[in-house]
Structure formats: C-alpha cells, structure tokens
C-alpha positions in Angstrom: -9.7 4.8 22.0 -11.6 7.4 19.6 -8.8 9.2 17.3 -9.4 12.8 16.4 -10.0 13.8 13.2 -6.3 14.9 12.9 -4.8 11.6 14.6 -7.0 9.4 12.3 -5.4 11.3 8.8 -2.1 11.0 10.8 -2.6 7.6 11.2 -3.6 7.4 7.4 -0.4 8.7 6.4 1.8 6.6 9.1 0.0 3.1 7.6 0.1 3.9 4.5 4.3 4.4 4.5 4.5 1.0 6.1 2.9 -0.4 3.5 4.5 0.9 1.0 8.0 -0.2 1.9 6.6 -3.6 2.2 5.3 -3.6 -0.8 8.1 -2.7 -2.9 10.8 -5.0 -0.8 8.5 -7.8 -1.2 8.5 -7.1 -5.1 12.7 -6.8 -4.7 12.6 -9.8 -2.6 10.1 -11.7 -5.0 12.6 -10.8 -7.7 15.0 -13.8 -6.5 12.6 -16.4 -7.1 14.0 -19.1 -9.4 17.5 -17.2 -9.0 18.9 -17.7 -5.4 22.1 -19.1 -5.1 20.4 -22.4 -3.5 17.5 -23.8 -3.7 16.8 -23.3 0.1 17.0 -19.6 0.0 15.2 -19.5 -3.3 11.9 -20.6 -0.8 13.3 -18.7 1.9 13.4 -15.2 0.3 9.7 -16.0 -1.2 8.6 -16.9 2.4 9.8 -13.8 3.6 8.3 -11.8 0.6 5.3 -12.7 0.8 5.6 -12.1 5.0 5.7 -8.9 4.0 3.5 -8.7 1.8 0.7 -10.0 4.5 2.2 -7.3 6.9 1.6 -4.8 4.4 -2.1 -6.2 4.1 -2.4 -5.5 8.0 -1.4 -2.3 7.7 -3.7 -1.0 5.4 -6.4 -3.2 6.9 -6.1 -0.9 9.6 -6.6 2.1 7.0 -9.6 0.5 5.3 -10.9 0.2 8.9 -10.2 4.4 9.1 -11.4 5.6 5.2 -12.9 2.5 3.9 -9.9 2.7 1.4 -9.2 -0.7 -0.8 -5.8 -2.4 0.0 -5.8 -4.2 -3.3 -6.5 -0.7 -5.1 -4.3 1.0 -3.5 -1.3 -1.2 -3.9 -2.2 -2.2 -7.8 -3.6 1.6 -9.3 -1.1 4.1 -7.1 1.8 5.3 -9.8 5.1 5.9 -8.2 4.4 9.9 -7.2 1.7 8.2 -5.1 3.7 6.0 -3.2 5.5 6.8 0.0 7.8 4.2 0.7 11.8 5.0 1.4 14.1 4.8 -1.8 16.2 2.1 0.1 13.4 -1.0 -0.7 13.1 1.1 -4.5 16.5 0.5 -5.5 17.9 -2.5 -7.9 17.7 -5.7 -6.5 21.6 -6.2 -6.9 23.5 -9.0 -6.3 23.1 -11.6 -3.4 25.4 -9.4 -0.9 23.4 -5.9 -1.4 20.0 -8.1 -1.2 20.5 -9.4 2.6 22.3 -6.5 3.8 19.4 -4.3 2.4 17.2 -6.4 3.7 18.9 -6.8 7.4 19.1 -3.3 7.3 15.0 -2.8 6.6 14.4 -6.1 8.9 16.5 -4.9 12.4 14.4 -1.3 11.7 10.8 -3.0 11.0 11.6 -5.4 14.4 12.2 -2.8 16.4 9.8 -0.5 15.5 7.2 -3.2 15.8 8.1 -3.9 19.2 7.5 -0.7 20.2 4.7 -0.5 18.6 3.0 -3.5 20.1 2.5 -1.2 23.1 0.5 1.3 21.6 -2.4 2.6 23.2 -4.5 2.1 20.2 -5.2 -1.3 20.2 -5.9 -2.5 17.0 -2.0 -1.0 15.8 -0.9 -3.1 19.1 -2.8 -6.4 17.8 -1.5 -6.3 14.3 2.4 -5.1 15.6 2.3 -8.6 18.0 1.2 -10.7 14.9 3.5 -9.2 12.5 6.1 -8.9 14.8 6.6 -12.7 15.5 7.3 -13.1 11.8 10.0 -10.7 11.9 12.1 -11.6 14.2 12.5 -14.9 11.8 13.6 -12.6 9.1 16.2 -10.8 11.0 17.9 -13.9 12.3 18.0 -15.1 8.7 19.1 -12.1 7.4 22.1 -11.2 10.4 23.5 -14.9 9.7 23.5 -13.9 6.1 25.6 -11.1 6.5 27.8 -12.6 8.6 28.2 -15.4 6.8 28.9 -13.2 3.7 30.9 -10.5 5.5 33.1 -13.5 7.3 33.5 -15.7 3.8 35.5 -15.7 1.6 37.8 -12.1 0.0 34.9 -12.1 -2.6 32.3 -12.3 -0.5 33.7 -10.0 2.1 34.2 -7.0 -0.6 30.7 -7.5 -2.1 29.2 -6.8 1.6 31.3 -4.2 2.3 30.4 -2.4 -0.9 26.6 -3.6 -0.5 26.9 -1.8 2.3 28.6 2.1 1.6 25.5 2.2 -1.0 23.1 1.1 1.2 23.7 3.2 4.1 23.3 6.5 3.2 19.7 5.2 2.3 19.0 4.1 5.8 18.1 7.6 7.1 15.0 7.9 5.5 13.5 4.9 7.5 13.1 7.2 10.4 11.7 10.6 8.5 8.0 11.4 10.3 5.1 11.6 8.6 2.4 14.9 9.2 1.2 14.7 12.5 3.1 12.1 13.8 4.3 13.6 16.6 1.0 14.1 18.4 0.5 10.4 18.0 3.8 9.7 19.7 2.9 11.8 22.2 -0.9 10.2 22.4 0.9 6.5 22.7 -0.3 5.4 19.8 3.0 5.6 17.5 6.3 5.0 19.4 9.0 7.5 19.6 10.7 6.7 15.9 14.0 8.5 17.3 13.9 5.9 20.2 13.8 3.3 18.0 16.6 5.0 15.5 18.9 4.9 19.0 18.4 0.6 19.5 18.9 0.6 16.0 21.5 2.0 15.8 23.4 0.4 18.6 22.4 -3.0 16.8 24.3 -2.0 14.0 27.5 -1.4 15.6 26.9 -4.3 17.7 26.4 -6.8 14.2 27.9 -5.1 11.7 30.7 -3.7 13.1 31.5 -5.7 15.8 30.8 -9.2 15.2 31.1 -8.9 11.1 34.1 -6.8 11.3 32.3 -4.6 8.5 33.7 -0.5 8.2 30.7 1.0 8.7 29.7 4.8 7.7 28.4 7.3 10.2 26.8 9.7 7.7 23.3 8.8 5.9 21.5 11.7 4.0 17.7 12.3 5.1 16.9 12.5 1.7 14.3 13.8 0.2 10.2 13.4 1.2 9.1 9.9 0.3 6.7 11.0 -2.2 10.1 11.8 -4.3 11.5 8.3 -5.8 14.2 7.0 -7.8 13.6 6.2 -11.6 13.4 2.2 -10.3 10.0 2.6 -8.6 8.1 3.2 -11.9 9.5 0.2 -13.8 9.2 -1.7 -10.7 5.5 -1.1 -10.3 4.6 -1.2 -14.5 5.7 -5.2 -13.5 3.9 -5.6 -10.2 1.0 -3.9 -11.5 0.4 -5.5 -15.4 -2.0 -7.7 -14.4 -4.1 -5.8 -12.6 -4.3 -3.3 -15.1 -4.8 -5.3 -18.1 -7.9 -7.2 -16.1 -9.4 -4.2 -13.6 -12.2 -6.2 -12.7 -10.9 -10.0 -12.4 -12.5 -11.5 -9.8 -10.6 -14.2 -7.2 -12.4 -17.7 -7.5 
C-alpha cells in the first residue's frame, strides 16, 4: 500500500518509539551480564537483550526504508530529549525481582501488540511483527515462570516481587500513550487498536499476576508525562551505551 505523506511521518514517529524502548531495556537487560544469579540466566537475559536489540533494528529498518534515516545513528548520537521510549525500560536496573517483573510486564505488552500487528495491512510492519513476534513469545514464557517462581518462593522472594511490582506499575501506563497521527493508521489497518491490546493485557495480568501468583496488584497507573520527557537515568544510561561510538564516530565494522 502507498502511505500518505501524513501516515508515513506517523509511522516515523510509531517506529521510532518501538525502538526506543528496545533499546534502552536491552541496555537494562545487558546490564546483568556477568551478574545473574546463575549462570544459565546470565546467557539467558543476554539472549533476550540482544533479541531486542534485533527487534529494535527491524523497526527502524522499516524507518530507513521511509526517510533513509541511519539505525546505528540514530540509536548511538540521539541524547536523552531525543528519545521516545517509556520511563518504565529507563529506570535502574534493580535487583533480580524488579528485573523480570519489569521485563514481564514490557514482554506480555510487546507480544500482544505484535500479534496484532502481524495483521496489518501494510505489509512490511506485518512481515517484521511475524519475525519478531516468534522471539517473543520465548521471552514471555521465561519471564511469567520467573515471576512466578519468585512471587511463589520463598518470604524474601515473595516481598521483593510484590514491591518490584507497586513501583513498576504505575509506569505501565505509558506503554499504551499514541503517538501523532496514530489514530488514522489504526483506522487505515496499519497500526492495531493500542486500547485493544491495553484490554488483553490487561486481563493477562490479572489472570498471572493476580491469579496464579497470588501478587496484590494496583489498579491505578499514571499516563505520565509525553515520552520525550525522561527520568535523570536515561542520560547516564546512554553516556555508557553510547562511549564508544562517540569516542570513534567513524569506526568502521571489519
């Protein structure tokens, strides 16, 4: 299908936020390595890291193929008022409890969204939601038993994922804000209805959380504010992820 002029910056904008929260959970994620509590998960959470970091590639794949934009720039030269990913994936990377209920939280939302997505009427956002989507449905399962295992363990670990998960929550709203324009791509077929998928979400929530992990959960969670508005973690997080490439602009790959 041909994209307006509006549609494609819509699009722009709606690819670009993807990205971004992929991104910066990758960088959280990555932040385990060497430190998980066994060795197995130690490769697990970098497997899953850098899953999303090739999800984030496809998305702005899909942007270079609308502006001829650089994915490598444009993840290693943004600063943090130039990002648009949610404050949820920003925040510290916490302890082993607040890491797999942040990411379950982020993983049940990206699933979900992705499998709507993989019917949109602009196929090469359907293609890249079928690849990315089979990887995802690995990290939710991993993450689910996770929390359940924590939240059904032992009193320690049943307080830490409670707490993990009062701080957590509130964030969650913001995974659902639109972007500009998004609505007429809902309503063109080419982005799916992000309150739909709020409503499965939601349901799987109280169907894991609550009623298999016998977790209190909370029914409020602030929109918060416009994603181009951050936490003081996202600049410290990206002076890391970005050191490199700034020190050595024009290194080449070999």
């Amino acid at each position: 299908m041909t994209l307006t002029d509006i549609q494609k910056q819509a699009l722009i904008r709606k690819l670009t936020a993807l990205a971004d929260d992929e991104i910066i959970l990758a960088h959280r994620g990555g932040e385990w390595t060497g430190h998980a509590p066994i060795l197995e998960e130690d490769i697990a959470l970098a497997n899953i890291a850098q899953d999303e970091l090739g999800h984030a590639m496809l998305y702005l794949g899909l942007r270079r193929d609308l502006d001829g934009s650089d994915p490598d720039r444009l993840a290693m030269f943004r600063k943090a008022a130039e990002y648009t990913n949610t404050r949820l994936v920003e925040l510290p990377r916490g302890d082993w409890a607040t890491t797999m209920v942040r990411q379950f939280l982020y993983d049940a939302y990206e699933a979900l969204w992705l499998e709507a997505a993989a019917r949109s009427t602009y196929t090469p956002l359907a293609e890249v939601a079928q690849k990315a989507l089979r990887e995802e449905k690995f990290h939710l399962q991993h993450t689910a038993l996770w929390v359940e295992r924590l939240a059904l363990g032992t009193t320690e670990s049943t307080t830490r994922t409670q707490k993990a998960l009062e701080e957590l929550w509130p964030y969650t709203a913001q995974l659902f804000q639109t972007v500009e324009g998004e609505a007429e791509l809902v309503e063109a077929g080419i982005l799916p209805d992000i309150a739909a998928v709020r409503g499965r979400w939601g349901a799987l929530m109280v169907r894991h959380l609550q009623d298999k992990c016998a977790l209190r959960m909370s029914r409020e969670a602030f929109p918060g504010p416009s994603r181009e508005n951050h936490t003081e973690h996202l600049a410290p997080l990206l002076a890391t992820m970005q050191k490199v490439a700034r020190e050595v602009p024009n290194a080449e790959v070999w």
